[in-house]
C-alpha positions as CSV (number, residue, x, y, z in Angstrom):
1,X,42.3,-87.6,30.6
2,X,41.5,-88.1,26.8
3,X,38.9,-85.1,26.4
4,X,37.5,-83.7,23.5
5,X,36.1,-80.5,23.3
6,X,34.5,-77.7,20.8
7,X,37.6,-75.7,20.8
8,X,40.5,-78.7,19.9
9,X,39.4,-82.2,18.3
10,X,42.2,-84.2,17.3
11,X,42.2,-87.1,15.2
12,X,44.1,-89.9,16.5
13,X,43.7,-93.4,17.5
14,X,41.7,-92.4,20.2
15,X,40.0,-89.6,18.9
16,X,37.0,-89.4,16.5
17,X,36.2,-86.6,12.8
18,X,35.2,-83.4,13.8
19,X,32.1,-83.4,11.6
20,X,31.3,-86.5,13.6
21,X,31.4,-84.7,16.9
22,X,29.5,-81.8,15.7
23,X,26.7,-84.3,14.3
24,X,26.2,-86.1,17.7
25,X,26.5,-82.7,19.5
26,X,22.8,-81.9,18.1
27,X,21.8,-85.1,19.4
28,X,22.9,-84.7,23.2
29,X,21.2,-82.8,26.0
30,X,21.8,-81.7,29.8
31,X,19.7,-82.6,32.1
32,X,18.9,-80.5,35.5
33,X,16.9,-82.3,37.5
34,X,17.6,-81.9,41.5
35,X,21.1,-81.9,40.7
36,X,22.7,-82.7,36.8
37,X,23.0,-85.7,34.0
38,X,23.2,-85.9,30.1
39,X,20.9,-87.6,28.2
40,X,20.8,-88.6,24.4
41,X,17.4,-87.6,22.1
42,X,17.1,-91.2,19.6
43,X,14.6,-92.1,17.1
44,X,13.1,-95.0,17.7
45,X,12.0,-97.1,14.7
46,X,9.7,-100.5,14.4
47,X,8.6,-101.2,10.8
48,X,6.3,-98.1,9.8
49,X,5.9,-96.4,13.5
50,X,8.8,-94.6,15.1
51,X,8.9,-92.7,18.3
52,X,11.1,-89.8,19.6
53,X,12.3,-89.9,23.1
54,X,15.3,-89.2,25.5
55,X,17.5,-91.4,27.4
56,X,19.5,-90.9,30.5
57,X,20.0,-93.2,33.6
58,X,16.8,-93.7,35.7
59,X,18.4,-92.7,38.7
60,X,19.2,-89.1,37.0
61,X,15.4,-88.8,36.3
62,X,13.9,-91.0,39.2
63,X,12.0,-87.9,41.2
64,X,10.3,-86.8,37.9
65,X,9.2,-90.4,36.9
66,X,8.0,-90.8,40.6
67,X,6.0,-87.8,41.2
68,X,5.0,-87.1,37.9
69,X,3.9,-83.9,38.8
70,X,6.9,-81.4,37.6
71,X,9.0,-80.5,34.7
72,X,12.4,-82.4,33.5
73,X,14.4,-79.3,32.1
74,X,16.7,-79.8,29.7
75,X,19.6,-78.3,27.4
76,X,20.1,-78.8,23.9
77,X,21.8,-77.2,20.7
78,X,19.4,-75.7,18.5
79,X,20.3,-75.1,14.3
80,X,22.2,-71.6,15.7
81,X,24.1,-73.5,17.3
82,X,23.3,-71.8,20.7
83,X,21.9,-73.3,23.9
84,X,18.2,-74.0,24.4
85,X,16.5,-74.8,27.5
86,X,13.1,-76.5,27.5
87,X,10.4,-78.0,30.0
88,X,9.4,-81.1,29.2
89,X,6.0,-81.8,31.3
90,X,4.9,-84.7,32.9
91,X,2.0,-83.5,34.4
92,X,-1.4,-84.9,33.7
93,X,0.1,-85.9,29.8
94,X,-0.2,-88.4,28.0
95,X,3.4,-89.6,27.6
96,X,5.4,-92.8,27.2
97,X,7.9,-93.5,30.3
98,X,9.3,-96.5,31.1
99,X,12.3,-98.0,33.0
100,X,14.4,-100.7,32.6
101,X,15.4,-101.8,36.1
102,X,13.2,-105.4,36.0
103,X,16.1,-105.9,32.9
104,X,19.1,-104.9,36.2
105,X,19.3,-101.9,33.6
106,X,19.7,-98.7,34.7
107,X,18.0,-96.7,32.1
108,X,15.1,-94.6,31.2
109,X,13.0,-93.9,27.8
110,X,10.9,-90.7,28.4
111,X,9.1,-89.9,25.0
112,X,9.5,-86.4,23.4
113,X,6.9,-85.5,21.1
114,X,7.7,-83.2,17.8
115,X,6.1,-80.0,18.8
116,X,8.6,-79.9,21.9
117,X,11.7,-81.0,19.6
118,X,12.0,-81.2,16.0
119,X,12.5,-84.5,14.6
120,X,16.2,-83.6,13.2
121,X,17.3,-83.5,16.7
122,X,16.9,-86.6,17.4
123,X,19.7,-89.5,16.7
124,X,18.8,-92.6,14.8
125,X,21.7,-95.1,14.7
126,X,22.7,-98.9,15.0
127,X,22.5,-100.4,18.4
128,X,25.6,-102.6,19.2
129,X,24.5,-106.6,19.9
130,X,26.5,-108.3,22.3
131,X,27.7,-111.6,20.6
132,X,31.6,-111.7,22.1
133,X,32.1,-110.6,25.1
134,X,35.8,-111.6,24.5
135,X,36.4,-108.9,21.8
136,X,34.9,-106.0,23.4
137,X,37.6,-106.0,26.2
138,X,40.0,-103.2,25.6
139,X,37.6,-101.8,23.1
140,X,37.9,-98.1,22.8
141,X,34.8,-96.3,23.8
142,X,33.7,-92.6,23.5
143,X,31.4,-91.2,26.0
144,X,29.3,-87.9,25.3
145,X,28.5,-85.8,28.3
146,X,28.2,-82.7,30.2
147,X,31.2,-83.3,32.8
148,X,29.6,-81.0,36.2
149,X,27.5,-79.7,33.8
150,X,29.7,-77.3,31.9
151,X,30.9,-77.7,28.0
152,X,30.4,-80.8,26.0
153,X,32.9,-82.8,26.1
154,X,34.1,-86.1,24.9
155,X,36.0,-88.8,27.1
156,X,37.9,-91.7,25.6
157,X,38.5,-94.6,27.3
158,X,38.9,-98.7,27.1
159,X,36.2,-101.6,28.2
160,X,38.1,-103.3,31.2
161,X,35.3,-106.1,31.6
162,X,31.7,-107.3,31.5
163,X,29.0,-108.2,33.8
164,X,26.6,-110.7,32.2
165,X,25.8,-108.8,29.3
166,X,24.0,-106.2,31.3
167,X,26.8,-104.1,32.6
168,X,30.5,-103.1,31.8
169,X,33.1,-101.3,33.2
170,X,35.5,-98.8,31.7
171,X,38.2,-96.5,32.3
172,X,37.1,-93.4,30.4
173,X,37.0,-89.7,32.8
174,X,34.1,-89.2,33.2
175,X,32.8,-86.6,36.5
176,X,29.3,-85.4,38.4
177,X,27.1,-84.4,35.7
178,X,27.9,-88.1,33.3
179,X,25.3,-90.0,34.7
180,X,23.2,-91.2,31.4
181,X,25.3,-90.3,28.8
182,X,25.8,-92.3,25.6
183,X,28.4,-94.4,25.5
184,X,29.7,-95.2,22.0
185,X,32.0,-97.7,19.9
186,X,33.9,-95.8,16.6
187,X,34.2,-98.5,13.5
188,X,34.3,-97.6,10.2
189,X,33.2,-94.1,10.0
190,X,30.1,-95.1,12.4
191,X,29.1,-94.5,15.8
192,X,27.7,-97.5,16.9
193,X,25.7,-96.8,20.5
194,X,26.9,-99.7,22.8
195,X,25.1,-98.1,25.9
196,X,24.9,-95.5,28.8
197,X,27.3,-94.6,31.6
198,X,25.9,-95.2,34.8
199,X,28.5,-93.7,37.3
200,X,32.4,-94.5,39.0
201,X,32.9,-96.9,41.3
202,X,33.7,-96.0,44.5
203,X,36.3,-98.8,45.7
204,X,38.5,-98.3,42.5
205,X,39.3,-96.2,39.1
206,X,37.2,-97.9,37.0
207,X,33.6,-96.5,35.6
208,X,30.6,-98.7,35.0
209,X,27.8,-98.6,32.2
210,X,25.1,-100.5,31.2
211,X,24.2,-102.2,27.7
212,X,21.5,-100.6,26.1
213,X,20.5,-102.8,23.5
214,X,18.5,-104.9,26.1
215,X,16.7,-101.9,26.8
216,X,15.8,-100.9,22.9
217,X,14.7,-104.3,22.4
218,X,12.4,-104.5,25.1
219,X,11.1,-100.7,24.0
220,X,10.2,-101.9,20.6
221,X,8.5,-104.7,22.1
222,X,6.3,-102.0,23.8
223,X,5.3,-100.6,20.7
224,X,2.6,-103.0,20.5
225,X,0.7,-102.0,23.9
226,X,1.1,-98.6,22.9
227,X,-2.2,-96.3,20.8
228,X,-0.5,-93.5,19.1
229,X,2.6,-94.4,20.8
230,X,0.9,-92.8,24.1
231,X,0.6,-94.4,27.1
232,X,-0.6,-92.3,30.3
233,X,2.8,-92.1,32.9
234,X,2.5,-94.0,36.0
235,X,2.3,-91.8,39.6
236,X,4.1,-93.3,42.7
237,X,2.9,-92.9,45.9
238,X,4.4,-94.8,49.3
239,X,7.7,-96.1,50.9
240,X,10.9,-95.8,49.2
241,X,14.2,-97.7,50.1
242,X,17.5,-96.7,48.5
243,X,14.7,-94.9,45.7
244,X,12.6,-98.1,45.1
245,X,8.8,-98.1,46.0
246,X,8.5,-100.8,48.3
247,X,4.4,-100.5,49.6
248,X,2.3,-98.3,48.0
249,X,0.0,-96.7,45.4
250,X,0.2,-96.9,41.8
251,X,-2.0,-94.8,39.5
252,X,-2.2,-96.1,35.6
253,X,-4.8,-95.3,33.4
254,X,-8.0,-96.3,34.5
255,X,-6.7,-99.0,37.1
256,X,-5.3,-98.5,40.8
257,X,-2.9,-100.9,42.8
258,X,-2.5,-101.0,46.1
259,X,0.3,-103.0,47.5
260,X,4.2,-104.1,47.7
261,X,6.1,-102.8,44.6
262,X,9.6,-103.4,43.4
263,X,11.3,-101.1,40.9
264,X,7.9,-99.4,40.1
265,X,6.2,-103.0,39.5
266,X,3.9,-104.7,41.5
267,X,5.3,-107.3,43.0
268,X,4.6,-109.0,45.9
269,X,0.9,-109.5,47.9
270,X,-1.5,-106.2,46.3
271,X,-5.2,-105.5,45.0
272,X,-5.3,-104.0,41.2
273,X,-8.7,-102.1,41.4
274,X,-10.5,-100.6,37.7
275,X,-12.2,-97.3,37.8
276,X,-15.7,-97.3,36.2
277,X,-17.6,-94.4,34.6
278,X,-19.1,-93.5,38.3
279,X,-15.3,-93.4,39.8
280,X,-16.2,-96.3,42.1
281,X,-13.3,-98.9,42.1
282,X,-14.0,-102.7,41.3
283,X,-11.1,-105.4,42.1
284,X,-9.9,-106.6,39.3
285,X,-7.4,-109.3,41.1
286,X,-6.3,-109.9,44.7
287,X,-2.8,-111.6,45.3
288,X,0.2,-112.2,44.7
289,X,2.6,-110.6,41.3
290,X,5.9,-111.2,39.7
291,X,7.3,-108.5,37.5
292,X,4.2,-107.1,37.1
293,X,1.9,-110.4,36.5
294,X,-0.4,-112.2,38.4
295,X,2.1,-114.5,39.9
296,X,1.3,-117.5,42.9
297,X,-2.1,-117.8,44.4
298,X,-5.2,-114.9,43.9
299,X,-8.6,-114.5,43.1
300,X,-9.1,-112.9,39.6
301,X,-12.8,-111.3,39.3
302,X,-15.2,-110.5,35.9
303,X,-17.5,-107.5,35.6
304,X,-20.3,-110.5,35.8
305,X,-19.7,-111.3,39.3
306,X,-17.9,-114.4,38.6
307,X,-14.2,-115.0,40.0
308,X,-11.3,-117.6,39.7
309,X,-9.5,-118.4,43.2
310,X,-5.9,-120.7,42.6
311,X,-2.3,-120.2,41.3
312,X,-1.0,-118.1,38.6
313,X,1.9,-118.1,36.5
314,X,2.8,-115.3,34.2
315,X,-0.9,-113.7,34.1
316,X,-2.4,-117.0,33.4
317,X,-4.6,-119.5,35.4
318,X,-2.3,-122.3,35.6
319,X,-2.4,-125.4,38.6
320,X,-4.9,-126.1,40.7
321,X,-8.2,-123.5,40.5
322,X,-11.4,-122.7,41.4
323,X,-13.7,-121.0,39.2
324,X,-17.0,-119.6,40.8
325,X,-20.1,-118.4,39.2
326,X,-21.4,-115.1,40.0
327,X,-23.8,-116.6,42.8
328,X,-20.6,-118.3,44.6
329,X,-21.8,-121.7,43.7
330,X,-18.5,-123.6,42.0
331,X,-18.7,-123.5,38.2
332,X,-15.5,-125.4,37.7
333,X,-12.4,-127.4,40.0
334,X,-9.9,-128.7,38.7
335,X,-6.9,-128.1,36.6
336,X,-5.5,-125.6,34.4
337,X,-3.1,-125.0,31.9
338,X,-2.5,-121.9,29.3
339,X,-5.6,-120.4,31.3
340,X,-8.1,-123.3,30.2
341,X,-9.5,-126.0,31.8
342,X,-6.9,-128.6,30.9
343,X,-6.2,-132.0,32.8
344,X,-8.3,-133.3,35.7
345,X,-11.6,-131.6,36.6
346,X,-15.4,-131.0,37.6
347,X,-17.4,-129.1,35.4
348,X,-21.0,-127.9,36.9
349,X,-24.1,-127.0,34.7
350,X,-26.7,-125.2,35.0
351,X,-29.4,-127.9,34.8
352,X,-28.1,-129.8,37.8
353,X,-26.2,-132.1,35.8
354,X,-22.1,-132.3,35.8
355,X,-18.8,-134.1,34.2
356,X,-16.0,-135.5,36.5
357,X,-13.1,-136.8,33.9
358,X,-10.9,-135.3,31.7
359,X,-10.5,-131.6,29.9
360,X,-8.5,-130.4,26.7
361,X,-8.5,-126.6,26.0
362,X,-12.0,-126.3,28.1
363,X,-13.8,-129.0,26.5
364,X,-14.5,-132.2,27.9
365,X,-11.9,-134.5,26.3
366,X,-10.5,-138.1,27.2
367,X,-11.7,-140.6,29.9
368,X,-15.0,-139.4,32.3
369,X,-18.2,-139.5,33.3
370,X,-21.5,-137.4,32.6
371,X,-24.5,-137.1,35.5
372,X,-27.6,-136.2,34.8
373,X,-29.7,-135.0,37.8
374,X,-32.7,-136.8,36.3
375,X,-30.8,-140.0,35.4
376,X,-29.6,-139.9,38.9
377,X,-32.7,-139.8,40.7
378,X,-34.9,-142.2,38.5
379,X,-31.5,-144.5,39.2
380,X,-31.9,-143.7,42.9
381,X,-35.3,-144.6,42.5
382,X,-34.9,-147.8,41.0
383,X,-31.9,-148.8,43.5
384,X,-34.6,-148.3,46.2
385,X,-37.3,-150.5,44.8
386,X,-34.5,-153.0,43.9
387,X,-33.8,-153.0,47.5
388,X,-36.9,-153.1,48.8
389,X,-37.9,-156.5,46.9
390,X,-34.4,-157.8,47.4
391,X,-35.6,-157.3,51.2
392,X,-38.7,-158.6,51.2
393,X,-37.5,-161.7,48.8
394,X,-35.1,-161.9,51.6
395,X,-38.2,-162.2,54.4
396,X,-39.9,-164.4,52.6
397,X,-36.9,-167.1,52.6
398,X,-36.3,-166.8,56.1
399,X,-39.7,-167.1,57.1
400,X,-39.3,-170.4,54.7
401,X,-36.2,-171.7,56.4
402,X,-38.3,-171.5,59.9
403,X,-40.9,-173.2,58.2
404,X,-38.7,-175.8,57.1
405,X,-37.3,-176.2,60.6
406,X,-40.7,-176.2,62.3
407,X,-41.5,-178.7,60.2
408,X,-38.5,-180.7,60.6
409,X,-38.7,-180.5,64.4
410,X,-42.2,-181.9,64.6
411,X,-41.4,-185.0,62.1
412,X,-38.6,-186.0,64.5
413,X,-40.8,-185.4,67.4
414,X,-43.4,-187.7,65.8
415,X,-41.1,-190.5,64.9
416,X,-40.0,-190.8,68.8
417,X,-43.4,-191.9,69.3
C-alpha cells in the first residue's frame, strides 16, 4: 500500500511535494453521516459568479439529501492546523443541492456558504477533460481520504480501465471511510482533479470512481436557474428501492409532485401541483416525465383555466395536441412543433368563424381555408333557394314532358279515326 501520511511524505515517482499535500489538506473534510466518507470543499467559478460547496459521493450523503431535515457534520483543518467540526444545516435553508445520478454519476454538490467556511478553504483547480481514454490507462492517480475515518492519508495507485467516460477503475488502497474522496492526476507541479472514488469492487481488487468533469459541467450549467446562487433543497417523501425514490412526494419551492420518481426526478406517470398565496394547490401538469420534463402524453393547465391535452417531448408541446379554452370548447387541433402550432391544424375564433390549413410558428401560414360563420350561413342560404328553383324548374319540365305526351297520345288517337 502506497500511503502518504502527515508524519513521512516521500518524494518519488509515486509520491507528490510536501507543500502540495499540506495545501490540499486544508481543502479536504470527513464526513460523519450514519456511518463515514471524505468529501472535498471546491470553488466553483462561471464568469463573474462563483459558488462554494462540498463534494462527496451521493450515496455517503443520500439520508441528509432525502430527509432534509438534519445536519451533515463534518471535519476540516482550520489555519491552526487543528481539527474543526461543523454542522452544516439543511433544514428549512435555502441551499443548493444537487445530484448527478440522471448523468450514471455518483456524486453530490451541497453548497457551503462563507459564514460556515471561509472562502480560503475551499479548492479551486482545473478539472481534467476526458479526450483519450487510451492515455489515461496506467495513469498514476492520488486519492485524498480519511481511510475508516482516522488520519489523512494519501493512496497512490494506477487507472486499470474506463467505463464510457463516466466511470474508471483503479488499483489505489483505499478502505471504509473513502467513499467521495478526490481522486487526482500529478503533472507538472499541478493537481489536476480527475474525479471521486466511489468504492471497491466486491468480485475483485480493483476500486472504481467516477469522472467528475461531467458533473462540474452540468453544475455551471445550473448557475443560470439559480438567484443568488440559492435554490430551496428538495424533501423526499415515499418508497425507496436500493435508496432510490420510486413513488412519492417531492416538495420544491412553491410546487408539489406526486408520483413515480427515479433518482430524485420525476419520472414516470405524476401530477406537479403550484401552491398559491391561500396554500390551496392548482395542477400545473398531469402525465407522464422523463428526467424531470414533461415527457409522452399529459394535460398541461394555465392560471386562466385553459389547458393543452397531447404529447410532449423535452417540456415542449410537440405531436399531435389539443388545446382547450378555459370553457372546454377546443381552441386549437392539430399539430405542434417547438411548442407552437406548426404543421396541420384547426384554429377556432371567437366570432364563430375558423381556419382548417396550414400553421408556421402559430400563424396561419401555407395552403388553407378561412370560414366565416356569416359567409357560411348567407351561402347556406343561397344553396337553399338555388335548390328550391332548381326543383321547381325541375316540376315545371316534367309537368311539360306529360303535356307533351298527353298531347302526343291524343294526335295519334285522332289520326286512327
Amino acid at each position: 500500500m502506497n500511503d502518504i501520511n502527515e508524519e513521512k511524505l516521500i518524494e518519488n515517482s509515486y509520491m507528490i511535494p510536501l507543500n502540495i499535500f499540506e495545501q490540499i489538506k486544508k481543502n479536504l473534510c470527513k464526513i460523519e453521516i450514519n456511518g463515514l466518507g471524505t468529501g472535498i470543499l471546491l470553488k466553483l467559478r462561471k464568469k463573474n459568479d462563483f459558488i462554494l460547496g462540498l463534494i462527496s459521493c451521493q450515496h455517503v450523503i443520500e439520508e441528509q439529501y432525502i430527509k432534509a431535515t438534519e445536519n451533515i457534520t463534518i471535519i476540516y483543518f482550520n489555519s491552526q492546523d487543528t481539527p474543526k467540526k461543523i454542522e452544516i444545516k439543511l433544514d428549512g435553508s435555502k441551499r443548493f443541492i444537487r445530484n448527478y445520478l440522471y448523468l450514471n454519476l455518483d456524486i453530490t454538490f451541497v453548497q457551503i456558504y462563507p459564514t460556515e467556511i471561509e472562502e480560503d478553504y475551499f479548492l479551486e483547480t482545473k478539472f481534467f477533460e476526458i479526450k483519450n481514454e487510451e492515455e489515461l490507462i496506467n495513469k498514476t492517480i492520488y486519492i485524498f481520504h480519511y481511510p475508516k475515518g482516522n488520519k489523512l492519508s494519501c493512496s497512490t495507485g494506477r487507472i486499470t480501465s474506463i467505463e464510457n467516460k463516466i466511470a474508471f477503475y483503479h488499483n489505489a488502497s483505499t478502505e471504509k471511510g473513502s467513499s467521495g474522496a478526490p481522486i487526482f492526476i500529478f503533472d507538472n507541479n499541478n493537481l489536476n482533479l480527475i474525479g471521486i472514488h466511489k468504492g471497491a469492487l466486491k468480485d475483485n481488487n480493483n476500486n472504481i470512481g467516477h469522472f467528475i468533469y461531467p458533473a462540474i459541467i452540468s453544475l455551471k450549467e445550473d448557475f443560470k436557474y439559480l438567484s443568488n446562487l440559492e435554490l430551496i433543497v428538495g424533501i423526499f417523501e415515499g418508497e425507496f428501492l436500493y435508496g432510490n425514490v420510486q413513488n412519492g412526494k417531492l416538495i420544491h419551492e412553491d410546487e408539489i409532485y406526486i408520483g413515480q420518481l427515479y433518482h430524485y426526478q420525476r419520472d414516470g406517470f405524476g401530477i406537479l401541483y403550484k401552491i398559491k398565496e391561500n396554500n390551496k394547490k392548482m395542477v400545473i401538469y398531469s402525465g407522464y416525465f422523463k428526467n424531470g420534463k414533461y415527457e409522452g402524453k399529459g394535460k398541461l393547465f394555465s392560471e386562466d383555466g385553459s389547458y393543452y391535452k397531447g404529447n410532449f417531448i423535452d417540456n415542449q408541446r410537440k405531436g399531435k395536441g389539443i388545446l382547450y379554452n378555459k370553457n372546454n370548447k377546443v381552441r386549437y387541433e392539430g399539430d405542434f412543433e417547438n411548442d407552437k402550432f406548426n404543421g396541420n391544424g384547426k384554429i377556432n375564433y371567437d366570432d364563430g368563424s375558423y381556419y382548417e390549413g396550414q400553421f408556421v410558428d402559430n400563424k396561419r401560414h401555407g395552403k388553407g381555408i378561412l370560414y366565416n360563420e356569416k359567409i357560411e350561413l348567407y351561402s347556406k342560404a343561397i344553396l337553399k333557394m338555388i335548390n328550391m328553383k332548381i326543383k321547381r324548374m325541375k316540376n315545371k319540365i316534367i309537368n311539360y314532358l306529360k303535356m307533351k305526351i298527353v298531347k302526343r297520345n291524343l294526335i295519334l288517337m285522332l289520326m286512327k279515326f
